[in-house]
C-alpha positions as CSV (number, residue, x, y, z in Angstrom):
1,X,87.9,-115.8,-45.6
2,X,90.9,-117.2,-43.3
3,X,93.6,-115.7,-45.4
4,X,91.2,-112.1,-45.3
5,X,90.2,-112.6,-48.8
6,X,86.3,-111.1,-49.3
7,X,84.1,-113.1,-51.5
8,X,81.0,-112.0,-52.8
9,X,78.2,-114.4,-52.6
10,X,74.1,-114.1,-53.1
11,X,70.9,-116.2,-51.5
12,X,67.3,-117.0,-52.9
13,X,65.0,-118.2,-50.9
14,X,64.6,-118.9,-47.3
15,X,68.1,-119.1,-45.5
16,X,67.3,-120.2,-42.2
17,X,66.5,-123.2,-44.2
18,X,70.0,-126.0,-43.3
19,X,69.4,-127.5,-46.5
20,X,70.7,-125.7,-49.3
21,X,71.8,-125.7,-53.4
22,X,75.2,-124.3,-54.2
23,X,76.1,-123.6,-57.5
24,X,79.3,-123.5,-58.8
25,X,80.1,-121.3,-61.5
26,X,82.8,-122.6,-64.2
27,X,85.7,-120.4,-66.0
28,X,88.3,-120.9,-64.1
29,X,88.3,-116.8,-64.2
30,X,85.1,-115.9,-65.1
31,X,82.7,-113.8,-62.3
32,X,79.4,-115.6,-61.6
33,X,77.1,-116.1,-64.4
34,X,74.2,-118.0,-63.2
35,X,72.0,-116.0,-62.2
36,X,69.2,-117.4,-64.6
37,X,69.6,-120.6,-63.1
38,X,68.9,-120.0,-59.3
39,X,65.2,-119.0,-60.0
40,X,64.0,-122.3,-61.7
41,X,64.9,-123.5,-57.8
42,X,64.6,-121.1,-55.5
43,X,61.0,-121.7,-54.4
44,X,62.2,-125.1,-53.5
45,X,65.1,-124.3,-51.2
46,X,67.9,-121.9,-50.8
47,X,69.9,-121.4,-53.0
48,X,73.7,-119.8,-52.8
49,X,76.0,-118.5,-55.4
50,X,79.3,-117.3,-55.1
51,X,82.3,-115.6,-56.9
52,X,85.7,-117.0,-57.1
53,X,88.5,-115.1,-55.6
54,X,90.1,-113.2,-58.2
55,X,87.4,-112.9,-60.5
56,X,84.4,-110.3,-60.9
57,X,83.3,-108.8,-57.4
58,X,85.7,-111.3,-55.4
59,X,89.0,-109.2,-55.7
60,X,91.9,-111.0,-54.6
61,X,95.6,-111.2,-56.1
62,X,97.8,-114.5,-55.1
63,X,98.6,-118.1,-56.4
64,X,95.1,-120.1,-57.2
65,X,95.0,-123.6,-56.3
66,X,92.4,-125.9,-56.2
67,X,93.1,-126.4,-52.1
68,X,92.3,-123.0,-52.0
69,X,89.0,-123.3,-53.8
70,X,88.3,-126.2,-51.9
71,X,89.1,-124.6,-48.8
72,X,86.9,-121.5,-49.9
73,X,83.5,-123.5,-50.5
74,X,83.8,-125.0,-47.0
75,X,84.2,-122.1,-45.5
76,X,81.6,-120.3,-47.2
77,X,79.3,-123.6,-46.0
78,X,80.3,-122.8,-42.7
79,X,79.2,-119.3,-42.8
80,X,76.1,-119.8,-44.2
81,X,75.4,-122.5,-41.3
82,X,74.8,-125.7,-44.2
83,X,76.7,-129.0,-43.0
84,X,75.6,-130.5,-46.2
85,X,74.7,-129.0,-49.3
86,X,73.6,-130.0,-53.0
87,X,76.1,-129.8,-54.8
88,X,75.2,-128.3,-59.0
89,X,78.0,-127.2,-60.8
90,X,78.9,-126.4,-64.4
91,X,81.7,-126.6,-66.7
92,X,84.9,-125.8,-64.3
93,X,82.6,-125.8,-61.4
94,X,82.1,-129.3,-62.1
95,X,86.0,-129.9,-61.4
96,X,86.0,-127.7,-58.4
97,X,82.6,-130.0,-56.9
98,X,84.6,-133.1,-57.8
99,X,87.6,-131.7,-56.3
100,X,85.3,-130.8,-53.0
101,X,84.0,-134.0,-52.7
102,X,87.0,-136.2,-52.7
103,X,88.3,-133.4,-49.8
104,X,85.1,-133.3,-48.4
105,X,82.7,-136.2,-48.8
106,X,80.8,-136.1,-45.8
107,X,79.5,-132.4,-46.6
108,X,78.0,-133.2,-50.7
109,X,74.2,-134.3,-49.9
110,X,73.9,-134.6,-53.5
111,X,76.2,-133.6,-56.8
112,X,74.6,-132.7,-60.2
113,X,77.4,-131.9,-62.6
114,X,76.4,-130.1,-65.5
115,X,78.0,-130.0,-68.5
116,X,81.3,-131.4,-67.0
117,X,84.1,-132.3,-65.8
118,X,85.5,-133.9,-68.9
119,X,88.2,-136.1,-68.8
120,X,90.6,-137.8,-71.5
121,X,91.9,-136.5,-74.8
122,X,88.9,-134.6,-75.4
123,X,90.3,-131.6,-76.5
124,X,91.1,-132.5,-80.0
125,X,87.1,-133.3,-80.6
126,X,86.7,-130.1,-79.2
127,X,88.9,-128.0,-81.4
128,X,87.5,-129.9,-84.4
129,X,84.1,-129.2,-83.8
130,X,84.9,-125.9,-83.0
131,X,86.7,-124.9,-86.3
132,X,83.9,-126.6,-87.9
133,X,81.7,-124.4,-86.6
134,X,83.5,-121.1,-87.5
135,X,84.3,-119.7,-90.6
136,X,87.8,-119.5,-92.1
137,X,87.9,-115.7,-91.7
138,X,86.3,-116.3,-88.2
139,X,89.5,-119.1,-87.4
140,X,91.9,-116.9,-89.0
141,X,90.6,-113.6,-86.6
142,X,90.4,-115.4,-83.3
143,X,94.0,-116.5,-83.6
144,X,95.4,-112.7,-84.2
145,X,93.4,-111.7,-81.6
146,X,94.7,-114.3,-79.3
147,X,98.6,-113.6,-80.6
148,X,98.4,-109.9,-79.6
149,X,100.3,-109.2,-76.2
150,X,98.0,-106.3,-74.7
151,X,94.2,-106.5,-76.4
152,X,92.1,-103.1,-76.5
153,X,88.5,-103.2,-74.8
154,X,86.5,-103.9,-78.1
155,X,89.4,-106.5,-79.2
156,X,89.2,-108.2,-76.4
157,X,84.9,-108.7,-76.6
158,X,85.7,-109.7,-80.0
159,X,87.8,-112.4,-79.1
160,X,85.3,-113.6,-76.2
161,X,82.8,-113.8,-78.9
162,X,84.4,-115.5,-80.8
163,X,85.8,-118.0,-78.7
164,X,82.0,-118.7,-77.0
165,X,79.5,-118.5,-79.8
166,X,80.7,-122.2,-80.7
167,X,79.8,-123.4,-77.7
168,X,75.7,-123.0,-78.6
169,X,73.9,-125.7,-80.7
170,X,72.0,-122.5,-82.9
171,X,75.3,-120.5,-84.5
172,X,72.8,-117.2,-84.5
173,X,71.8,-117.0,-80.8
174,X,75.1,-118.5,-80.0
175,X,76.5,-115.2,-81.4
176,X,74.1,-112.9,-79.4
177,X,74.7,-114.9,-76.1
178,X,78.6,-114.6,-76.4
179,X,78.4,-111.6,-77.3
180,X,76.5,-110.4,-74.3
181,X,78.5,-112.8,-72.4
182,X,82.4,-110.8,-73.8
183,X,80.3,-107.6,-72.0
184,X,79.2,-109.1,-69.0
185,X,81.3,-112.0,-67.9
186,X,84.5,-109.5,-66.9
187,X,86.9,-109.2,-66.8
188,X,88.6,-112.1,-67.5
189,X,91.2,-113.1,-64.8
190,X,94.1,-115.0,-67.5
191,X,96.1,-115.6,-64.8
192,X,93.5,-117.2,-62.7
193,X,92.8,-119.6,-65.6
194,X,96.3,-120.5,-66.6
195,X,97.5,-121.6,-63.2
196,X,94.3,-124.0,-62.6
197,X,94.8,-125.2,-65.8
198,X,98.4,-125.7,-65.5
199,X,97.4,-127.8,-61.8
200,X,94.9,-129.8,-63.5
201,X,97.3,-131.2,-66.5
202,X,99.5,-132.0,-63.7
203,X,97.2,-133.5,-61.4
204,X,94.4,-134.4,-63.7
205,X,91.1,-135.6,-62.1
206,X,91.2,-138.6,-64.4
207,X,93.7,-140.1,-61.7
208,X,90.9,-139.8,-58.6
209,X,88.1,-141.2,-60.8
210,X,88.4,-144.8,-58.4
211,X,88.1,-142.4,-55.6
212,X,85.7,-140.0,-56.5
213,X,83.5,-142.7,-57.5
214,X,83.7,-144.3,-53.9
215,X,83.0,-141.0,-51.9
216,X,80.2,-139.6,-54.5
217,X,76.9,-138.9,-52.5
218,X,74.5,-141.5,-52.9
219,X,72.7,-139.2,-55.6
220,X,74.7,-137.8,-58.0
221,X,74.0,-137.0,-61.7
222,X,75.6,-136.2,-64.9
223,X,74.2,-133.5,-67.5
224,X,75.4,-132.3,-71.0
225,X,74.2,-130.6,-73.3
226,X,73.6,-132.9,-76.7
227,X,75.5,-130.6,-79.0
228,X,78.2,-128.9,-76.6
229,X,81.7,-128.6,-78.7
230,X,83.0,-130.5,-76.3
231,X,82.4,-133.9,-76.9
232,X,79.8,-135.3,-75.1
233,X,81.0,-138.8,-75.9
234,X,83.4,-138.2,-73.0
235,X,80.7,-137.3,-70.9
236,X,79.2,-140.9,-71.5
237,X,82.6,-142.2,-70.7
238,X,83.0,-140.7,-67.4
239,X,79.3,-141.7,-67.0
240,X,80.3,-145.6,-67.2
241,X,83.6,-145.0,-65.5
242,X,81.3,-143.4,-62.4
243,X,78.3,-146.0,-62.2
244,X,76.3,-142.7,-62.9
245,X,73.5,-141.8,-64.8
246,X,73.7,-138.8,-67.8
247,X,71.0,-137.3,-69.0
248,X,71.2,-135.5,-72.9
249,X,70.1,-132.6,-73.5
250,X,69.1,-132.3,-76.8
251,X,69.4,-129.2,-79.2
252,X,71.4,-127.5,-76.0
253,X,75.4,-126.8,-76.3
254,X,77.7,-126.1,-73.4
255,X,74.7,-123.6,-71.3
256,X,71.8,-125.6,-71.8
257,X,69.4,-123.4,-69.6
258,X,69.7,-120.8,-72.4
259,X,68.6,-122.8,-75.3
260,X,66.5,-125.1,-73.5
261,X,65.0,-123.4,-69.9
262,X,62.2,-125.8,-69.8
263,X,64.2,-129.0,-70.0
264,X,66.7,-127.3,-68.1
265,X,64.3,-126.5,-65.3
266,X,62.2,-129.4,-65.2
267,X,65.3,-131.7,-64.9
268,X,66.5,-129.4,-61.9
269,X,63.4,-129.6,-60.0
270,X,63.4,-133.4,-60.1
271,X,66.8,-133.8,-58.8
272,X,66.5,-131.2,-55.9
273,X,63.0,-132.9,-55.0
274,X,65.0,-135.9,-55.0
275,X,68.0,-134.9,-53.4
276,X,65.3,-133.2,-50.4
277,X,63.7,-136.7,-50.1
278,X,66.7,-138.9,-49.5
């Protein structure tokens, strides 16, 4: 990158193709986990995935900032030779697309934002919902965790698990995906996550919603899963206060594509085959 960061990034399909799907992992300061998502596309066009500085196999130490990530996706769309690219992220990535487009409108062919962003007081839903979902014991265990200063390996895969099994509609497979997740998903860059957090409280994307609705691409799509903790009320709110359409996914939480692929997939096909037509 410009500042000498490295960034890791992976293609499917055929790259000399100038169309192209991006997707934009969420976190902020989790490593790329989409990897089961590209392949329900890739026959259709290419399709490029990235890692965020700081996390996973994107090593980098500095301030975050949204500029930056901003900054990063164009210049990524400038090495890989796309002017314009679709546009698919989820959960944080769904901030960091927004964010791109109102920077960059003239380069977003098309935005599908999955599961995300969400915007207003939804938090308190989403900390109801998720202590409904967890036993007391389970409440109670994720907050010592959370209240230690330095966490062990195995303490701090607990905690993970804990903190993502509520994000799944079934409580059982929830478990064994957060599980694998706490394993996989590392490690966790804290740092990365508390300063993006602490820039979007004070510059919250709920101020550019006028904005973000005038510069959107002329397709652009909302997706959520049905029975994400979050609440997916605010999803229909944003929906309205957009002019665009949301489509429920039902029986799916926070990563639809694991509970329901076929949904998942079918929906995807239909707006990349869309997005290619326009």
């Amino acid at each position: 990158m410009t500042d000498e960061a490295q960034l890791r990034w992976m293609a499917l399909g055929d790259t000399t193709r100038q169309s192209a799907v991006i997707l934009l992992h969420g976190g902020p300061g989790l490593p790329d986990y989409l990897g089961d998502v590209a392949p329900m596309i890739g026959d259709l066009v290419p399709v490029y995935r990235y890692v965020q500085r700081g996390t996973g196999q994107s090593p980098w130490r500095g301030r975050h900032s949204f500029a930056r990530h901003v900054d990063d996706l164009a210049e990524l769309l400038d090495a890989w030779d796309v002017p314009k690219a679709v546009l698919i992220g989820h959960s944080y990535g769904t901030d960091l697309a927004s964010r791109f487009c109102l920077t960059h409108p003239d380069r977003a062919a098309a935005m599908l934002l999955m599961c995300g962003p969400f915007v207003g007081d939804w938090r308190t839903a989403d900390r109801a919902e998720r202590g409904r979902r967890m036993s007391a014991a389970q409440r109670e265990q994720l907050r010592a965790l959370e209240e230690l200063p330095h966490r062990t390996e195995e303490q701090e895969v607990e905690l993970l698990t804990l903190a993502w099994f509520t994000d799944h509609a079934d409580p059982e497979r929830g478990w064994h995906w957060a599980a694998q997740g706490a394993r996989r998903r590392r490690p966790v860059n804290w740092s990365m996550n508390s300063e993006l957090g602490k820039e979007g409280r004070a510059d919250p994307l709920d101020e550019h919603l006028a904005e973000l609705r005038a510069c959107l691409p002329a397709r652009a799509e909302l997706l959520g899963g049905a029975d994400d903790p979050r609440p997916v009320s605010a999803l229909e709110a944003l929906a309205l206060r957009l002019d665009l359409p949301l489509t429920r996914i039902e029986d799916a939480g926070h990563e639809p594509w694991l509970e329901q692929p076929n949904t998942v997939r079918a929906h995807l096909r239909r707006f990349v085959q869309g997005s290619l037509g326009a």
